[in-house]
DRENVOMI-517725 format. One record per residue (C-alpha): x, y, z. Coordinates in nm, 4 decimals, always signed. Example, Ala and Ser with C-alpha at 12.3 -4.5 7.8 and 13.67 -1.06 7.14 Angstrom:
residues 2
<<+1.2300; -0.4500; +0.7800>>;
<<+1.3670; -0.1060; +0.7140>>;
This chain:
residues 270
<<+2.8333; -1.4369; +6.1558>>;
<<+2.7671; -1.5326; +5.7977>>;
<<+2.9475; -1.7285; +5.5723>>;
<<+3.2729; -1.5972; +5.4573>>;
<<+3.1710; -1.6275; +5.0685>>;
<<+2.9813; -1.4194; +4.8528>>;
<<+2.7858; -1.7414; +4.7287>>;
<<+2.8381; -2.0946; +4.7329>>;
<<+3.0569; -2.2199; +5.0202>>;
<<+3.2754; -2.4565; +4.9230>>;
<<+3.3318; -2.6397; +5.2417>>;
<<+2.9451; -2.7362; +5.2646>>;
<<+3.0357; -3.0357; +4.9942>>;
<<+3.1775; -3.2492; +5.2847>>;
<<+3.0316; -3.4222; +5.5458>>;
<<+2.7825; -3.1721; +5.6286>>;
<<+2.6504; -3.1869; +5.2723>>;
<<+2.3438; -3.4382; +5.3922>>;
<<+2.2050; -3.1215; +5.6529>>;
<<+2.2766; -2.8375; +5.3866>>;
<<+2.0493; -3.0217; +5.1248>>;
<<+1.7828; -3.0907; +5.3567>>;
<<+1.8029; -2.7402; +5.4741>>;
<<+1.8395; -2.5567; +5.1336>>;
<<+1.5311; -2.7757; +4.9790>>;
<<+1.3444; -2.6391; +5.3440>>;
<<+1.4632; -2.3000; +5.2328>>;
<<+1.3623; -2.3018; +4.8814>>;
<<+0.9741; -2.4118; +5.0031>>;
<<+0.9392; -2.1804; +5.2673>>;
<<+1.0535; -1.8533; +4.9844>>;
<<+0.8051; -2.0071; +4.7001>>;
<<+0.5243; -2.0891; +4.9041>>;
<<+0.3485; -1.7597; +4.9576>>;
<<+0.4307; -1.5866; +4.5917>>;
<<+0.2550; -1.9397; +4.4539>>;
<<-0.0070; -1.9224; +4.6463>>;
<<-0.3337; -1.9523; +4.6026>>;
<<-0.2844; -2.1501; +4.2945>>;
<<+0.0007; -2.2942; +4.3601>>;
<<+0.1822; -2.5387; +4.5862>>;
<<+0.5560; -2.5780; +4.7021>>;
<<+0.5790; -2.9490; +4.8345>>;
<<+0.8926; -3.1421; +4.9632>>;
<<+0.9063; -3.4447; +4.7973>>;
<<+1.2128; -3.7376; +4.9315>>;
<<+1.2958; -4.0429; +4.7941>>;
<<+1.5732; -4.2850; +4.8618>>;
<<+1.8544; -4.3714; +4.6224>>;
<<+2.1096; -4.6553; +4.6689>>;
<<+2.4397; -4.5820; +4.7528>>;
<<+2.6903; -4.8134; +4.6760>>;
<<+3.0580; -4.6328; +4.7631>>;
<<+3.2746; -4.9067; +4.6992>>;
<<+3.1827; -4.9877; +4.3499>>;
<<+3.0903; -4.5919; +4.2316>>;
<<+3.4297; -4.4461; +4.3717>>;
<<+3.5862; -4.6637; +4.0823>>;
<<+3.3710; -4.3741; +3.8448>>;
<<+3.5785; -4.1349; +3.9702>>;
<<+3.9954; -4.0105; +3.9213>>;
<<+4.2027; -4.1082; +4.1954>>;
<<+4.2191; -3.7943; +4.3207>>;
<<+3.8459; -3.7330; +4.4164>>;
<<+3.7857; -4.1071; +4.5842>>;
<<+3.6651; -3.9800; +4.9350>>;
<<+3.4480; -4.1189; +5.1244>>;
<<+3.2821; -3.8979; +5.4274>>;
<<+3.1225; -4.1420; +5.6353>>;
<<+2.8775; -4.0857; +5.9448>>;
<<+3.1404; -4.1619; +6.1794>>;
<<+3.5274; -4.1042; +6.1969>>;
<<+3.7219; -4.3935; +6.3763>>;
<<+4.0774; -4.3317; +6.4811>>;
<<+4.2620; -4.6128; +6.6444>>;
<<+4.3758; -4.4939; +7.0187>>;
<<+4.6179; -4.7433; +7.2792>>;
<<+4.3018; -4.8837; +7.3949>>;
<<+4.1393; -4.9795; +7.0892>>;
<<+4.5047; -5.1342; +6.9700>>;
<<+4.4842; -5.3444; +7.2845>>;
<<+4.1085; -5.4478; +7.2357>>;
<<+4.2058; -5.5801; +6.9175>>;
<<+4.4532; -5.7733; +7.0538>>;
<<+4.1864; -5.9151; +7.3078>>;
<<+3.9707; -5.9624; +7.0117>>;
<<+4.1688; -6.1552; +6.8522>>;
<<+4.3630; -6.3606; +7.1441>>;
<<+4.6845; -6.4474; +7.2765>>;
<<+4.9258; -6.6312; +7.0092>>;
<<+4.7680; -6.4552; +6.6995>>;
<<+4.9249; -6.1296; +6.5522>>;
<<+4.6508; -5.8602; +6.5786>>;
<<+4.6174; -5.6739; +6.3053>>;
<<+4.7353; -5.3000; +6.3271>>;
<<+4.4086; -5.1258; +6.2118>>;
<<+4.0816; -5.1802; +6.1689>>;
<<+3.8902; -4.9820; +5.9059>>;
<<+3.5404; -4.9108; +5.7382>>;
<<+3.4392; -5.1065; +5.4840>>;
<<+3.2332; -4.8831; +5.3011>>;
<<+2.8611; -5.0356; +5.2703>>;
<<+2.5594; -5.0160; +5.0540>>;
<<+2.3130; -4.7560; +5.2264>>;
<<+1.9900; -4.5746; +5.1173>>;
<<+2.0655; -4.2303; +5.0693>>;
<<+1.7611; -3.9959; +5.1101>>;
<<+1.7060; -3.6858; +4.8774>>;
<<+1.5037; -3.4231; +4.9157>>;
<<+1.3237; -3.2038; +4.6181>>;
<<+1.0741; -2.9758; +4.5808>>;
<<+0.7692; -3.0452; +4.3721>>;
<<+0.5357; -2.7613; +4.2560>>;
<<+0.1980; -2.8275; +4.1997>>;
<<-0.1227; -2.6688; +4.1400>>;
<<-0.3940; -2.7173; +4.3969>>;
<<-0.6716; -2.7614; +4.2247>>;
<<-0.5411; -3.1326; +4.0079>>;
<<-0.2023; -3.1771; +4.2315>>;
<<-0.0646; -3.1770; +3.8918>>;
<<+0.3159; -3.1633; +3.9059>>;
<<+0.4116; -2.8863; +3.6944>>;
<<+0.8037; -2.7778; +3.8200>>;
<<+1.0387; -2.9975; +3.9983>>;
<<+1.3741; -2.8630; +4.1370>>;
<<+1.6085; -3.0587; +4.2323>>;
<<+1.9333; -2.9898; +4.4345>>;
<<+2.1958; -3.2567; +4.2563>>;
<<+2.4284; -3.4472; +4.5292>>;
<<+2.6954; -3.6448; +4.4887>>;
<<+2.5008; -3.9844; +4.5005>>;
<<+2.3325; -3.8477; +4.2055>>;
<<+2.6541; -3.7716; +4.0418>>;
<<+2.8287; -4.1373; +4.0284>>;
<<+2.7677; -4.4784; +3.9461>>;
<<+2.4139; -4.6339; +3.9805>>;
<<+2.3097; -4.2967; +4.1896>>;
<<+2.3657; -4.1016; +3.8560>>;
<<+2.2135; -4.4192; +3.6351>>;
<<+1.9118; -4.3894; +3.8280>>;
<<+1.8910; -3.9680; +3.8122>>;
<<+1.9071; -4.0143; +3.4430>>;
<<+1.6909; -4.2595; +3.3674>>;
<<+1.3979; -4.0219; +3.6300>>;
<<+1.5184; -3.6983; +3.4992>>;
<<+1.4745; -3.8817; +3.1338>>;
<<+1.1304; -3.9519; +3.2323>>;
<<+1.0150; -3.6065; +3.3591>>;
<<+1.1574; -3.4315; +2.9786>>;
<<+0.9164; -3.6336; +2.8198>>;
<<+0.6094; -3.4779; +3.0239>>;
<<+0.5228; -3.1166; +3.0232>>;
<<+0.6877; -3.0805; +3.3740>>;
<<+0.9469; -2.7712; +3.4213>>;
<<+1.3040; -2.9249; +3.5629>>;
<<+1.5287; -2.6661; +3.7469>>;
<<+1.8438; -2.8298; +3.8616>>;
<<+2.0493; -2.6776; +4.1546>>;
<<+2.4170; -2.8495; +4.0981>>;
<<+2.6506; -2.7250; +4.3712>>;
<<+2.8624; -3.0267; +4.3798>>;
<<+3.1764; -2.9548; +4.1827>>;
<<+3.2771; -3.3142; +4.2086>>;
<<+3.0984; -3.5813; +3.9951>>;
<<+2.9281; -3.5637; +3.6381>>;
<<+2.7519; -3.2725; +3.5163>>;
<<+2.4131; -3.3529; +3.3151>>;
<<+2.4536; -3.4753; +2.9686>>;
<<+2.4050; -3.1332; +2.7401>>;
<<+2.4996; -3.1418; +2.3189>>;
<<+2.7540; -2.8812; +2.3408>>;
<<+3.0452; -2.7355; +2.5693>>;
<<+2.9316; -2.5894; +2.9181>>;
<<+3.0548; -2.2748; +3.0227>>;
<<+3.3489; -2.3674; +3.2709>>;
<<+3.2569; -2.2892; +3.6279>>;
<<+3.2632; -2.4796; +3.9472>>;
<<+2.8574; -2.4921; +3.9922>>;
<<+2.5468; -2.4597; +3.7528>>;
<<+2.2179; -2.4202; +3.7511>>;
<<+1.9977; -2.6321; +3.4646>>;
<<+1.6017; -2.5111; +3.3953>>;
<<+1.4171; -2.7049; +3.1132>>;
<<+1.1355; -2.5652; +3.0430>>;
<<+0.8882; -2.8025; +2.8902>>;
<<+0.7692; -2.5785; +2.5851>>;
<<+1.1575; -2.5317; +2.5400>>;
<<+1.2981; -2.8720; +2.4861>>;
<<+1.5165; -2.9816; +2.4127>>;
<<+1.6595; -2.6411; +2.4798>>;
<<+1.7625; -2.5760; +2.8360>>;
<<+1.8868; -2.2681; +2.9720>>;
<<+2.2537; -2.2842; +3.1916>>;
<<+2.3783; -2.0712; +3.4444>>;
<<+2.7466; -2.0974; +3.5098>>;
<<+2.8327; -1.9672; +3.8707>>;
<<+3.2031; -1.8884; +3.9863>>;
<<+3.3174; -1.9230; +4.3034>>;
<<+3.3681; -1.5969; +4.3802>>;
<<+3.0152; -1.4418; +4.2456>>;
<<+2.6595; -1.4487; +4.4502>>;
<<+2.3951; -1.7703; +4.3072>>;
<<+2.1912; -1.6595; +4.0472>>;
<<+1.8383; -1.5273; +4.0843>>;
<<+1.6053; -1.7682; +3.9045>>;
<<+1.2820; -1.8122; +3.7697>>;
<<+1.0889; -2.0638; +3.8376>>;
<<+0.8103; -2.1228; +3.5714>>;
<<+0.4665; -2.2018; +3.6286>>;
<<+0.1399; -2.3509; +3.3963>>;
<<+0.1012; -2.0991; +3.1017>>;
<<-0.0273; -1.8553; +3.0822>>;
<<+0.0790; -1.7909; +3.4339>>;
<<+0.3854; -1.5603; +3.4823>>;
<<+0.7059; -1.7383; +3.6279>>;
<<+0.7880; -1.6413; +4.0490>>;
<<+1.1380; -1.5975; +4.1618>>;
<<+1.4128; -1.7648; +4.3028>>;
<<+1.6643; -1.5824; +4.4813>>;
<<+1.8865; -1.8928; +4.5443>>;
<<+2.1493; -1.6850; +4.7579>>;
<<+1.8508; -1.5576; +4.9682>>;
<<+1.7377; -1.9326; +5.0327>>;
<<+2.1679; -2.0012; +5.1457>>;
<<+2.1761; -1.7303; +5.3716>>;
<<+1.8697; -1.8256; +5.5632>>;
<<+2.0301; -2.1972; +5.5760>>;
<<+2.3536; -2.0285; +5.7411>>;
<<+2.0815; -1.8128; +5.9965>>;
<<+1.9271; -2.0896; +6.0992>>;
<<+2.2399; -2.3573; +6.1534>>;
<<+2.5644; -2.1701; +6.1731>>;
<<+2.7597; -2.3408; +5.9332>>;
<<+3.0673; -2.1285; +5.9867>>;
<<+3.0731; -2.2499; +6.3299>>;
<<+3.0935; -2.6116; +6.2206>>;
<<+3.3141; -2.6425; +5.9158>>;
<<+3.6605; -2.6548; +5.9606>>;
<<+3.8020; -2.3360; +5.7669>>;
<<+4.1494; -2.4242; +5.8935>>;
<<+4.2141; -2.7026; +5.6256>>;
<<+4.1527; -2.7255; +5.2770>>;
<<+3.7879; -2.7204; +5.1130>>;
<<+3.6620; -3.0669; +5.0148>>;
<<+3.7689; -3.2489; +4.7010>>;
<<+3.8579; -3.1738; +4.3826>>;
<<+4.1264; -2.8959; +4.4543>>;
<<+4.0768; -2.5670; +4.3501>>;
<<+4.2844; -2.4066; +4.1179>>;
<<+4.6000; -2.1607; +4.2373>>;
<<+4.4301; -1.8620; +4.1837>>;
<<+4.1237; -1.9557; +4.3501>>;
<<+4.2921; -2.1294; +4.6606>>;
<<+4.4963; -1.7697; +4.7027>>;
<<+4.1066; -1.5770; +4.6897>>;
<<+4.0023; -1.8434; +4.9326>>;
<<+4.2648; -1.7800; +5.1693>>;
<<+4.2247; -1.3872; +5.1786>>;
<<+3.8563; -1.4141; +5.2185>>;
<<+3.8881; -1.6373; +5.5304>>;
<<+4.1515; -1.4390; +5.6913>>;
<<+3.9531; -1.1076; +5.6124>>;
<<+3.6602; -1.2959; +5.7405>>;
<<+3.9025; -1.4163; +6.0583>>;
<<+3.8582; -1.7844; +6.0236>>;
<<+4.2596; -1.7935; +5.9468>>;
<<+4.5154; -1.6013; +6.1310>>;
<<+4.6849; -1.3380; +5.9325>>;
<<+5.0013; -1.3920; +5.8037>>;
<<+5.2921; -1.3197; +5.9810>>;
């Protein structure tokens, strides 16, 4: 079984998030690599960018400060009494113990195309998540992505977070729950936006190359499907509760519900 939604799936921006970007960036090699080749290269590239929760949830409304960490702790009888032990006879234990959410090294993968015959780095796509999106995460994607716009490198950005900041663009973006960004470099400071609802397929992109060589295609959904092949998402995300933060709007969160009943990952009603 597939996923129950025509395109994005909007459950994939919780704590599974990590594996789907690793995955999709996987995805989005393995589709480029033989239409660039032999002139052409699709590498992964990762890097590491700080994460520091408890000072970048204060970036967002109150409304969207969640926190998905590795491991869910739930306090059971016999944690209660080894807190108690913990603590000692005579001293009031406390009734909870909870994460403190800590500074960690988040690591992000993109996908760097280069030619073979200089390595030159002539597109980078990036898949946006939500460390990129807040506080000194997002500082530090601006300041990089600032860097590559003054070079004669191609950006495509893949943003299918709806949570967080969008890119800073003069002008009024389309309004849509996820985008797609490409700058080309003979373009700037043009760059061309792809608004994409919740309920349509991702867009089928082009990903340019070195002039004068033609650009090669991105079929983004393509590259999501073959994530859901491979893993089986819809096995692991919990369809029974609400998609991950912000909330949808009314109209959306009625759609959502008739796809996943349709799709029978809800029972019907009545």
């Amino acid at each position: 079984m597939a996923s129950p939604f025509p395109g994005m799936d909007p459950y994939l921006e919780g704590e599974l998030w990590q594996e789907f970007h690793d995955r999709l960036a996987n995805q989005i090699s393995a589709q480029l690599m033989p239409l660039l080749a032999p002139k052409y290269v699709a590498l992964l590239a990762k890097r590491y960018v700080v994460d520091r929760p408890a000072v970048s949830l204060l970036d967002l409304p109150a409304d969207q400060r969640v926190i998905y960490p590795d491991v869910n702790i739930a306090e059971s009888p016999a944690r209660l009494g080894e807190l108690q032990a913990v603590y000692g006879t005579g001293i009031t234990a406390p009734a909870v113990e909870l994460i403190s959410p800590l500074e960690e090294s988040v690591p992000i993968l993109s996908v760097e195309i280069r030619d073979v015959a200089q390595r030159r780095l002539v597109t980078v796509i990036e898949i946006l998540s939500p460390v990129n999106k807040r506080g000194d995460g997002a500082r530090e994607y601006l300041e990089r992505r600032a860097e590559l716009l003054r070079t004669q490198t191609h950006i495509l950005e893949i943003d299918l977070i709806r949570r967080g900041n969008r890119i800073p663009l003069a002008g009024n973006l389309p309004p849509a729950p996820y985008y797609v960004f490409l700058s080309r470099f003979e373009r700037r400071p043009y760059t061309a936006v792809w608004p994409v609802q919740l309920r349509d397929a991702l867009p089928t992109l082009p990903v340019p190359l070195l002039p004068p060589d033609a650009d090669v295609t991105l079929v983004l959904q393509r590259a999501v499907e073959a994530c859901f092949t491979l893993v089986g998402y819809e096995r692991l995300l919990d369809y029974a509760a609400p998609p991950p933060p912000p909330a949808l709007a009314p109209e959306d969160v009625a759609w959502l519900d008739a796809r996943l009943r349709a799709a029978g990952f809800r029972p019907a009603p009545g």
